[in-house]
C-alpha positions, 0 to 999 in steps of 0.5 A, spaced: 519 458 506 517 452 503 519 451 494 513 454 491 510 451 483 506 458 483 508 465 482 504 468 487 501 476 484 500 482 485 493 484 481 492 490 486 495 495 491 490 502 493 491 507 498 485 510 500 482 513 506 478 507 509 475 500 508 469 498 510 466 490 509 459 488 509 458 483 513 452 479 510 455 480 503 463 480 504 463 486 499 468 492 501 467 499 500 473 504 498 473 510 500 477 515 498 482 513 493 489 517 492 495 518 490 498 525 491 499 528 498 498 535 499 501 539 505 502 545 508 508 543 513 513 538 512 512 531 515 506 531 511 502 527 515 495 522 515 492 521 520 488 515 517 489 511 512 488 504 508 492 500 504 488 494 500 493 489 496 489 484 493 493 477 491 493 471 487 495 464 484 499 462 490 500 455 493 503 455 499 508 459 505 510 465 503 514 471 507 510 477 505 511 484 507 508 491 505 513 497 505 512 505 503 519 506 502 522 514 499 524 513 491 530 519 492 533 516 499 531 509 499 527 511 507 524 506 509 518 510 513 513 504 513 514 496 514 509 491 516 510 483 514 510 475 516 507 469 513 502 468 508 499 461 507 495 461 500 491 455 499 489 454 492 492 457 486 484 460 485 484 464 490 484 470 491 487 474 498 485 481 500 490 485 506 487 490 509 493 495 512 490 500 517 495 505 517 495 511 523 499 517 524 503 515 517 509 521 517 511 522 509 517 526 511 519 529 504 517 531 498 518 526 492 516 519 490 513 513 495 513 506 493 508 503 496 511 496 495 508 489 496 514 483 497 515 477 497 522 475 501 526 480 496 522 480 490 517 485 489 511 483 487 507 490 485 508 497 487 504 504 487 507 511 486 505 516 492 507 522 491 507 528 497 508 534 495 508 541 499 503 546 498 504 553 496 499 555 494 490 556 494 489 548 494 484 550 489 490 550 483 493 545 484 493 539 479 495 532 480 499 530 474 
């Protein structure tokens, strides 16, 4: 990709359970942000799931990529990329991922990474953890 003046950012990254756009108004609805994942069996797995990432002060070709990676083993379980033409430094880019049957293999720390070549440009925790107990006493930390 092309020398760029601007350092393009990351000003947001949520993990929810889905995103809706209102067509007269171009707003979004989140629904169901989250953090945490609570199985009872390992792989925990989520059926369906979004990932909104929000950019800006970019100008120019970029090579970007969305990875959820496990912190302890470094796994990869999630990768999705290309490139990213950004037109003004003003604008702001929403990403939108549709995630389906995503499986979290282990228990521990995610990071649900944004990339720009090799250089992350923000990153959220996503823990799993597995369920042991009545689902009304657990506390999300």
């Amino acid at each position: 990709m092309a020398s760029n003046t601007e350092t393009l950012t990351c000003v947001s990254i949520l993990v929810c359970d889905d995103i809706y756009r209102d067509e007269m108004t171009k707003k979004m609805v989140i629904v169901g942000t989250f953090n945490h994942v609570f199985s009872r069996t390992m792989p925990a797995s989520l059926p369906k799931s979004c990932i909104l990432i929000s950019l800006t002060n970019g100008n120019g070709d970029y090579d970007l990529s969305v990875v959820i990676e496990h912190e302890k083993s470094g796994n990869e379980i999630f990768r999705v990329g290309g490139p990213m033409t950004v037109k003004s430094p003003l604008d702001i880019v929403d990403l939108d991922i549709r995630l389906h049957d995503l499986k979290l293999p282990d228990v521990g720390k995610y990071w649900v990474q944004v990339r720009e070549g090799a250089r992350i440009l923000g990153q959220r925790p996503l823990i799993v953890q597995e369920l042991t107990g009545n689902p009304a006493e657990v506390e999300e930390s």
